[in-house]
PALUM-916920 format. One record per residue (C-alpha): residue in three letters; x, y, z. Coordinates in nm, 3 decimals, always signed. Layout:
N
{sese Ala {X Y Z}}
...
// end
This chain:
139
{sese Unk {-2.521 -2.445 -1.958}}
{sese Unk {-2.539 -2.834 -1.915}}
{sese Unk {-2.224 -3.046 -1.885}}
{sese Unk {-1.982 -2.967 -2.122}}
{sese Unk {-1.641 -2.823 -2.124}}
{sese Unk {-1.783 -2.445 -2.182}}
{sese Unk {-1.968 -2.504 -1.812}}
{sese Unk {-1.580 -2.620 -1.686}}
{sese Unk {-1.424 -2.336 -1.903}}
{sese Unk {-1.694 -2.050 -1.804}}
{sese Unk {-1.669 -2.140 -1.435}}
{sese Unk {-1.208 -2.164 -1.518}}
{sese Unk {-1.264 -1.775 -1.650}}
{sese Unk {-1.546 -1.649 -1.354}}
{sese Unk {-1.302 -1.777 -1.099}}
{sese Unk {-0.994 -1.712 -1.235}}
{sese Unk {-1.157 -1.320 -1.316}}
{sese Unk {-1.271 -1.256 -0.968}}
{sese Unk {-0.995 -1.414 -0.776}}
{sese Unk {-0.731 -1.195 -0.930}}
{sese Unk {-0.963 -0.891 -0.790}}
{sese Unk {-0.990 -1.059 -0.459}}
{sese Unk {-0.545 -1.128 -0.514}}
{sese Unk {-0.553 -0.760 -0.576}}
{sese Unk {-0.744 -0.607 -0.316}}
{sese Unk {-0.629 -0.873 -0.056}}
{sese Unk {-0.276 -0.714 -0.139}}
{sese Unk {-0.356 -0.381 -0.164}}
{sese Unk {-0.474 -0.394 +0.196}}
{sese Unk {-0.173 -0.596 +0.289}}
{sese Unk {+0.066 -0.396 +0.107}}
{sese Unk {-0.057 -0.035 +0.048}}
{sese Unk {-0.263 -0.033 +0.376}}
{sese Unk {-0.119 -0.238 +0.618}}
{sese Unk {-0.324 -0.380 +0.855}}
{sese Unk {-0.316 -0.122 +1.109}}
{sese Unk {-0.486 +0.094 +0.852}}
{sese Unk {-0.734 -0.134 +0.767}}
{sese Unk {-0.818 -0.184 +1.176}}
{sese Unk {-0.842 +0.190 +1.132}}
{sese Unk {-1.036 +0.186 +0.878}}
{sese Unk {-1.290 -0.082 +1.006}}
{sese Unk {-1.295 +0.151 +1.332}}
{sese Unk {-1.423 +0.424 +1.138}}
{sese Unk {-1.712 +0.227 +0.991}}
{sese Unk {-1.791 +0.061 +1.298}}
{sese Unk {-1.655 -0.262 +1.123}}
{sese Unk {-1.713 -0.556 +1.391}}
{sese Unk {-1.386 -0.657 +1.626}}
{sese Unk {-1.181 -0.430 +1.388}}
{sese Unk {-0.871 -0.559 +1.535}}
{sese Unk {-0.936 -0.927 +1.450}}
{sese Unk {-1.171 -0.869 +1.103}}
{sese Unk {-0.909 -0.638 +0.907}}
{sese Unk {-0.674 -0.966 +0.947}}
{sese Unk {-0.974 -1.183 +0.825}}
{sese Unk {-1.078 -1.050 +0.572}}
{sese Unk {-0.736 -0.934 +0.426}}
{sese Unk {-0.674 -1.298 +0.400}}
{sese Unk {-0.934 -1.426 +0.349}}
{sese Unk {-0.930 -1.182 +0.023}}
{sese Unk {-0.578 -1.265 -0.087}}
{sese Unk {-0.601 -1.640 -0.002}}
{sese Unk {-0.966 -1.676 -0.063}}
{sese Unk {-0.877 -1.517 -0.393}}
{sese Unk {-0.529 -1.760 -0.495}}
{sese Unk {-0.819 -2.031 -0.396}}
{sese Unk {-1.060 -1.963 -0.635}}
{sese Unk {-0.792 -1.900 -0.909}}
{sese Unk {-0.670 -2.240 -0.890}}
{sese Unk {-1.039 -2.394 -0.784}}
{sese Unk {-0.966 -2.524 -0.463}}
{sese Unk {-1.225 -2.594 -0.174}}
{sese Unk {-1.438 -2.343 -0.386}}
{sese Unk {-1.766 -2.405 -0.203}}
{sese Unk {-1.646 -2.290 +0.143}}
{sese Unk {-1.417 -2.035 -0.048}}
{sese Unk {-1.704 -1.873 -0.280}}
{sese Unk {-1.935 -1.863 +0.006}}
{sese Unk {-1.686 -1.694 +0.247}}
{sese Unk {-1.566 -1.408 -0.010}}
{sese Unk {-1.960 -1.331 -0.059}}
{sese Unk {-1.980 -1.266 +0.361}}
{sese Unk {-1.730 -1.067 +0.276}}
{sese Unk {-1.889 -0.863 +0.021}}
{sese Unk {-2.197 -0.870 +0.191}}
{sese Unk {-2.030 -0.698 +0.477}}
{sese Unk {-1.859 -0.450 +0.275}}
{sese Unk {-2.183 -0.345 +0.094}}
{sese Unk {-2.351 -0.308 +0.420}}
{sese Unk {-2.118 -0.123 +0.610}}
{sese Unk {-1.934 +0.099 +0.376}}
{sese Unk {-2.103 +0.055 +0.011}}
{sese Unk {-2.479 +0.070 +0.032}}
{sese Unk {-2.544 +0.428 +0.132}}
{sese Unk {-2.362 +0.546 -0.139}}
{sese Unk {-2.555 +0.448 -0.454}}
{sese Unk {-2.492 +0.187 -0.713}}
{sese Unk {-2.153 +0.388 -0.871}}
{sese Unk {-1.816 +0.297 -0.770}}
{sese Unk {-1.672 +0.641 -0.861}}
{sese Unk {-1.929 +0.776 -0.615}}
{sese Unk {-1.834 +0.475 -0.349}}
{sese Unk {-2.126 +0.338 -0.458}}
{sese Unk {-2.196 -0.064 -0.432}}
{sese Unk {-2.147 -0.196 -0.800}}
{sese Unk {-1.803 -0.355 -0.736}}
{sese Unk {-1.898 -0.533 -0.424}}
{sese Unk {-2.224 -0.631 -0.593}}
{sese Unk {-2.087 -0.826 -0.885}}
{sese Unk {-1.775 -0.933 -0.700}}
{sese Unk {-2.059 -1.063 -0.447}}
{sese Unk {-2.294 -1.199 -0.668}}
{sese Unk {-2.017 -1.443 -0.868}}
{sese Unk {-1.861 -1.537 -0.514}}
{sese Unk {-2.216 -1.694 -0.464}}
{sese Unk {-2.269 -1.836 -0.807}}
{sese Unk {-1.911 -1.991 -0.786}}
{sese Unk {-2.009 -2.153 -0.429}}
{sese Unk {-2.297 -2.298 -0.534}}
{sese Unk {-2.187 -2.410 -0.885}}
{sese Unk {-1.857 -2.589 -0.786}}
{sese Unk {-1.532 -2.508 -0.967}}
{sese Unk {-1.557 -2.711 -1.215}}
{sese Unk {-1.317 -2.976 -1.398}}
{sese Unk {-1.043 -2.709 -1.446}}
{sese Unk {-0.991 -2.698 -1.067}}
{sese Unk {-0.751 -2.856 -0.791}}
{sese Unk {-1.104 -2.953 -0.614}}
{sese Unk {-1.193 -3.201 -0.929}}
{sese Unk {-0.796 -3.344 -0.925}}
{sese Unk {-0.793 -3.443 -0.564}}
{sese Unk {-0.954 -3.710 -0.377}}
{sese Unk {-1.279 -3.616 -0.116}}
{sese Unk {-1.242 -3.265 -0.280}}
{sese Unk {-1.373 -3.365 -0.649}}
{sese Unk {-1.729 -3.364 -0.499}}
{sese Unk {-1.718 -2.979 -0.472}}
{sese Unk {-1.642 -2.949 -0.895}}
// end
């Protein structure tokens, strides 16, 4: 894509897009689930330390995901929402085929996938990581 402002504005939209799903589902577990039903959950599955991971990753999701919105310490952020995904396609996602009405992997997949392009493109110039000092390296 080279340098330009549609790299900065394609990278604003990708992490602006995937963080409101991360927001969402970050929330959802929060919210809807509470964490005791997500420990539950991650019981059932066999989920590693389910008491400790369903607080991880339910904020890492709804932080992780107000991070990449506003494009701050994307890198670290990007990278540690595609663990996440990785996790949740192994565990829960993989057996079931590629469909998400079948519980299949898609969703994780492409929210997976763009976690990892996001890490290892940067956020951008549209970010908080390009506006502060020591973090601009990571746009």
């Amino acid at each position: 894509m080279g340098t330009g402002w549609h790299r900065d504005i394609a990278l604003l939209i990708a992490r602006v897009g995937i963080g409101i799903i991360f927001v969402a589902h970050g929330w959802q577990k929060l919210n809807d689930q509470g964490i005791e039903g997500v420990q539950a959950f991650f019981t059932s599955i066999n989920a590693p330390l389910p008491e400790i991971s369903a607080y991880v990753v339910t904020y890492l999701e709804l932080v992780g995901g107000a991070l990449l919105i506003i494009g701050a310490l994307t890198p670290l952020v990007g990278f540690l929402l595609f663990c996440d995904m990785v996790g949740a396609f192994v565990l829960v996602h993989a057996e079931h085929g590629v469909f998400v009405n079948d519980g299949g992997y898609e969703l994780v997949l492409a929210l997976g996938v763009g976690s990892l392009l996001i890490a290892a493109c940067g956020a951008g110039r549209l970010s908080v990581d390009r506006m502060i000092p020591g973090l601009n390296r990571f746009s």
